[in-house]
GUMIPA-552701 format. One record per residue (C-alpha): chain; residue number from 1; x negated, y negated, z negated. Coordinates in Angstrom, 3 decimals, always signed. Last residue first. Example, Ala and Ser with C-alpha at 12.3 -4.5 7.8 and 13.67 -1.06 7.14 Angstrom:
A;2;-13.670;+1.060;-7.140;
A;1;-12.300;+4.500;-7.800;
END
This chain:
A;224;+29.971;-61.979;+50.070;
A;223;+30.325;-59.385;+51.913;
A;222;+34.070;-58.051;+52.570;
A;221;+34.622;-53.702;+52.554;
A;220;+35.631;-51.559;+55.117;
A;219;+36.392;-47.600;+54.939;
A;218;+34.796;-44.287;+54.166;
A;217;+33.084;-42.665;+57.102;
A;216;+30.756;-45.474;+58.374;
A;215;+31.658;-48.560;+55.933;
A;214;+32.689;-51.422;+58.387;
A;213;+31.629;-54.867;+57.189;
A;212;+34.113;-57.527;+57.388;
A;211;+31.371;-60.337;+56.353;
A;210;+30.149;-60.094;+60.249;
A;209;+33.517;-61.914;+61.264;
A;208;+32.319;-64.997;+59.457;
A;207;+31.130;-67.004;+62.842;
A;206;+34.917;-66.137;+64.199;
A;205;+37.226;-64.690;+61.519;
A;204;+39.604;-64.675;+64.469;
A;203;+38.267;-62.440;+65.914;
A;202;+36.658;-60.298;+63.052;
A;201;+40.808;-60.225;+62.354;
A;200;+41.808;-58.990;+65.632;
A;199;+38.906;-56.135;+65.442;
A;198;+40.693;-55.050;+62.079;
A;197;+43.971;-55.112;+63.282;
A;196;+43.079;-52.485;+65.830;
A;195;+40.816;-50.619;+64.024;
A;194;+44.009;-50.140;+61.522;
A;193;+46.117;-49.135;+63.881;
A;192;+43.769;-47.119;+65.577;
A;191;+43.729;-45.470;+61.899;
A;190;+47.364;-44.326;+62.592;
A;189;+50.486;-46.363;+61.166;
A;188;+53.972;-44.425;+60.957;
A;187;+53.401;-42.217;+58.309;
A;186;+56.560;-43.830;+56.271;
A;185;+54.651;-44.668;+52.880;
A;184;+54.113;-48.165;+53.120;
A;183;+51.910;-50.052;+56.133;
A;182;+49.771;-52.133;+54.410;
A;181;+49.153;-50.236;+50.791;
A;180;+48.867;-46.819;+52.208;
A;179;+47.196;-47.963;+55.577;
A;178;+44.814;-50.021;+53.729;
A;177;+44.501;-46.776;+51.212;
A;176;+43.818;-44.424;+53.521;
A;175;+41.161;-46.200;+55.359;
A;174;+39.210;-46.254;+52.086;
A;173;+38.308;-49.512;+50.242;
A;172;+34.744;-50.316;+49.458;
A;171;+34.355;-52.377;+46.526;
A;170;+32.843;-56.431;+47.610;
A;169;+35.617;-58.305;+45.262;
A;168;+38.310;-55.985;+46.133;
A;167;+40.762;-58.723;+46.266;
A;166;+38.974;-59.790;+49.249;
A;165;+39.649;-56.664;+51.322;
A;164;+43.080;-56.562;+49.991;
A;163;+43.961;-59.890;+51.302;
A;162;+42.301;-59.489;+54.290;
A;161;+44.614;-57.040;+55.658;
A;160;+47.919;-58.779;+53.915;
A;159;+46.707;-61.815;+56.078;
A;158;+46.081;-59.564;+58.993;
A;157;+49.482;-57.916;+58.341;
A;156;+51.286;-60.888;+58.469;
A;155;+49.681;-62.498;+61.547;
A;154;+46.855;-65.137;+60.919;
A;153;+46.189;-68.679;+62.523;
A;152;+43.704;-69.740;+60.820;
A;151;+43.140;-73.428;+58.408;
A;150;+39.406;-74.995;+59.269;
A;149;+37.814;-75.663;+55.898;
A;148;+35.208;-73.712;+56.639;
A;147;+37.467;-70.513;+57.605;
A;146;+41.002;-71.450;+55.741;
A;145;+43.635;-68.624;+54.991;
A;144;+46.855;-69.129;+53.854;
A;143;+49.340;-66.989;+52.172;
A;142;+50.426;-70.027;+50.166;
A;141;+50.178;-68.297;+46.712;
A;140;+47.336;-66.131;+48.207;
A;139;+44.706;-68.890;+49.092;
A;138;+41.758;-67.663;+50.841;
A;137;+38.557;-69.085;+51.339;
A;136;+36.470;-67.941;+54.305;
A;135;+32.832;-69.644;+54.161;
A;134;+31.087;-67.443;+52.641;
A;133;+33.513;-65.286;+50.423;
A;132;+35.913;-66.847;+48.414;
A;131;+39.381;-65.845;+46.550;
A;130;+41.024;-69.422;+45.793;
A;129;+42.971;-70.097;+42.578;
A;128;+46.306;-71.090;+42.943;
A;127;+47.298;-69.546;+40.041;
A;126;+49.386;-66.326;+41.845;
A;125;+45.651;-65.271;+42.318;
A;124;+45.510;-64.549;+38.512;
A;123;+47.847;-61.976;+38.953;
A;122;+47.057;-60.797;+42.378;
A;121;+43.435;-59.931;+40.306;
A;120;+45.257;-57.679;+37.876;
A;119;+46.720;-55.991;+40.833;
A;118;+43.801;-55.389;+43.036;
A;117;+41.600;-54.097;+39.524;
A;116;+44.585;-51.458;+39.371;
A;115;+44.213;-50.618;+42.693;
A;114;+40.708;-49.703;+42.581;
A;113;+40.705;-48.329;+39.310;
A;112;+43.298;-46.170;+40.980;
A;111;+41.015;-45.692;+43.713;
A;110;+38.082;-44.728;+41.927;
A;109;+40.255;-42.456;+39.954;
A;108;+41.629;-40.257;+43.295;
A;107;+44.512;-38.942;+42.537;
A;106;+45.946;-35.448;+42.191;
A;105;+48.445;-36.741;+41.690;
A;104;+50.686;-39.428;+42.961;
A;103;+50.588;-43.164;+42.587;
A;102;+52.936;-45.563;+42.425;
A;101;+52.231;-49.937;+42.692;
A;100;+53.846;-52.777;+40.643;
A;99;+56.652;-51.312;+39.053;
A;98;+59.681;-52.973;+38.580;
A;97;+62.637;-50.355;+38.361;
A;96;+63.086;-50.841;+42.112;
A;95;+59.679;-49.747;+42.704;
A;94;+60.041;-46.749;+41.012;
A;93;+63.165;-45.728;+42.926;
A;92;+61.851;-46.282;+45.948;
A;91;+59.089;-44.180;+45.238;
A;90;+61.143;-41.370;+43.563;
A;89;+63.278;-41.581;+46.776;
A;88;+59.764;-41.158;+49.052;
A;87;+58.978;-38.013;+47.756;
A;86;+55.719;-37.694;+45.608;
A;85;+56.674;-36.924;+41.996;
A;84;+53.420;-35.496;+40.252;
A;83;+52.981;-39.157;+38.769;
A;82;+51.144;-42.366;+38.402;
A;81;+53.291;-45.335;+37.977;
A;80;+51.505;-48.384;+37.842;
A;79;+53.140;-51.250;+36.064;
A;78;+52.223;-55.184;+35.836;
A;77;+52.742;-56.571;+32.188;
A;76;+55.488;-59.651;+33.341;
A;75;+58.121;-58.727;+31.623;
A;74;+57.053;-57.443;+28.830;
A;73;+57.853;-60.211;+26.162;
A;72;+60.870;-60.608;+27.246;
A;71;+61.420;-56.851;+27.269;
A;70;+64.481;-55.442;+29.834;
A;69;+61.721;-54.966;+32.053;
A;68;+59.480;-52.625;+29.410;
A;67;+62.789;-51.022;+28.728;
A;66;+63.292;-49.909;+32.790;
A;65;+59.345;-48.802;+33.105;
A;64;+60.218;-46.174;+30.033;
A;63;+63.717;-45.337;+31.374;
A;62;+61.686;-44.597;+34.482;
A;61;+59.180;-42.565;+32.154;
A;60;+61.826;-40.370;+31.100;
A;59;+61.918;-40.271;+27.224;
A;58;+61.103;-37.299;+25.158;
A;57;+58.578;-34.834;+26.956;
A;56;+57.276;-37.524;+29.860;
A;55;+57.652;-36.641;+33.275;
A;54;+57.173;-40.420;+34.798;
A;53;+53.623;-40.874;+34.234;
A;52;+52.669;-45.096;+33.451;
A;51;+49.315;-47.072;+33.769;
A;50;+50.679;-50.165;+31.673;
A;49;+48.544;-53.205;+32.448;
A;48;+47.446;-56.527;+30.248;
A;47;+48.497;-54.619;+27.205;
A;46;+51.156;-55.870;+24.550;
A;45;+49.988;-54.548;+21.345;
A;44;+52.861;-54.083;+18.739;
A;43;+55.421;-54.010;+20.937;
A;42;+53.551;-51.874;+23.864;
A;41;+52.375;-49.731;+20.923;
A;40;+55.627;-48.830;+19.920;
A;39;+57.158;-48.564;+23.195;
A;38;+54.356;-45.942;+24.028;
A;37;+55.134;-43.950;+20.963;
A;36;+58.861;-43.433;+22.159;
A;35;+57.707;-42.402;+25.747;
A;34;+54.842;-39.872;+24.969;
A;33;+51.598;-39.564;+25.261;
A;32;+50.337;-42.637;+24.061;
A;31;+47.156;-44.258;+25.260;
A;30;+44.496;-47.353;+24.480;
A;29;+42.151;-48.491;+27.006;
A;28;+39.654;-51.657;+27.057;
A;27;+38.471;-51.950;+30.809;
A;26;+34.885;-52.066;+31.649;
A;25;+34.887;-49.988;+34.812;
A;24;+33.653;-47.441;+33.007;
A;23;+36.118;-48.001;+30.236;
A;22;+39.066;-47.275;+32.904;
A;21;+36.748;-44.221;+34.631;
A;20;+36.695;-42.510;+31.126;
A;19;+40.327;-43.888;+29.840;
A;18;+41.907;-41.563;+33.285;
A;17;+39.855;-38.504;+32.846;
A;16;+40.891;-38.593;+29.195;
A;15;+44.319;-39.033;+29.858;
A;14;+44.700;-36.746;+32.357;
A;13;+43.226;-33.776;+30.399;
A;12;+45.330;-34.916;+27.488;
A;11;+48.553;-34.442;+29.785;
A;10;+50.879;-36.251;+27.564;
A;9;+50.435;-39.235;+30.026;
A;8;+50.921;-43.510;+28.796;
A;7;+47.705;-45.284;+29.598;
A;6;+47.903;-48.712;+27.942;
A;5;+45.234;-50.917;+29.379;
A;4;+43.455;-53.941;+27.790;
A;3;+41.295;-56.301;+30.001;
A;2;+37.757;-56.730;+29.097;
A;1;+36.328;-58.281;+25.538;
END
């Protein structure tokens, strides 16, 4: 059985478009489309992952991220917000409410897959489990990154660089979204940016540079 998501949207056309890419990715999905039923079936049926809108036709959906961190039980169930509201106060706001990434429409669905799969896998990360490829092993818990065996020398955003390319699990990720994720919402990183701290990495990736393979048009994604 895969991972269970709660999508909570009372736009039907939304939901559906949401569950389709969710099971195709082999997710179990089950939705609500409003705030009240949502609580239900989060009490009844915690989820692994809450995909949440905010403009909900009874309760707010911040009030709805707020009760699920009040919960126990829910403390923990990682959050995506995925809304119309784009400025950056509804962002902040969001995050300081708990959730665990925010997402505006019109979205992309490979990408929210994409970030959803990111988050479910920093959850198991947090075990101390490793996230391989060839010889580069990386340990998120201690933010450390070891090429055979040999520990490197990384800056924060190279870690946080390599981190999502690993956590993808071989998916291409689009420029956008490394800049996105890396670099917040401000507009002040450029792709050079991103070239730049890419060609720093391959450095210092040394013989396993070649596993950060560049995507011509779309992004970068690790080889395995």
């Amino acid at each position: 059985m895969g991972l269970k998501i709660l999508v909570i949207d009372d736009d039907p056309d939304i939901q559906r478009l949401v569950t389709y890419n969710l099971r195709l990715a082999g997710f179990e999905t089950s939705t609500a489309d409003t705030g009240r039923k949502a609580l239900e079936l989060l009490t009844a049926h915690p989820p692994d992952l809450v995909v949440l809108d905010l403009m909900l036709p009874d309760i707010d959906g911040n009030e709805v991220c707020r009760r699920i961190r009040q919960t126990s039980s829910l403390r923990r169930v990682p959050i995506v917000m995925l809304t119309a509201r784009g400025e950056e106060i509804d962002r902040v706001l969001g995050f300081e409410l708990g959730a665990d990434d925010y997402v505006t429409k019109p979205f992309s669905p490979r990408e929210l897959v994409l970030r959803i799969r990111s988050i479910l896998r920093r959850g198991k990360d947090e075990k101390g489990e490793p996230l391989s490829a060839g010889g580069i092993s990386v340990y998120p818990a201690r933010r450390q990154c070891l090429v055979d065996g040999q520990a490197l020398s990384l800056t924060a955003k190279e870690f946080d660089l390599l981190m999502e390319l690993m956590q993808a699990g071989g998916n291409v990720i689009t420029r956008n979204f490394l800049l996105e994720r890396i670099w917040g919402y401000h507009g002040d990183a450029t792709s050079r940016t991103l070239d730049t701290h890419i060609r720093r990495l391959r450095e210092k990736l040394g013989a396993e540079a070649s596993r950060v393979a560049t995507v011509r048009g779309i992004g970068f994604r690790i080889e395995g």
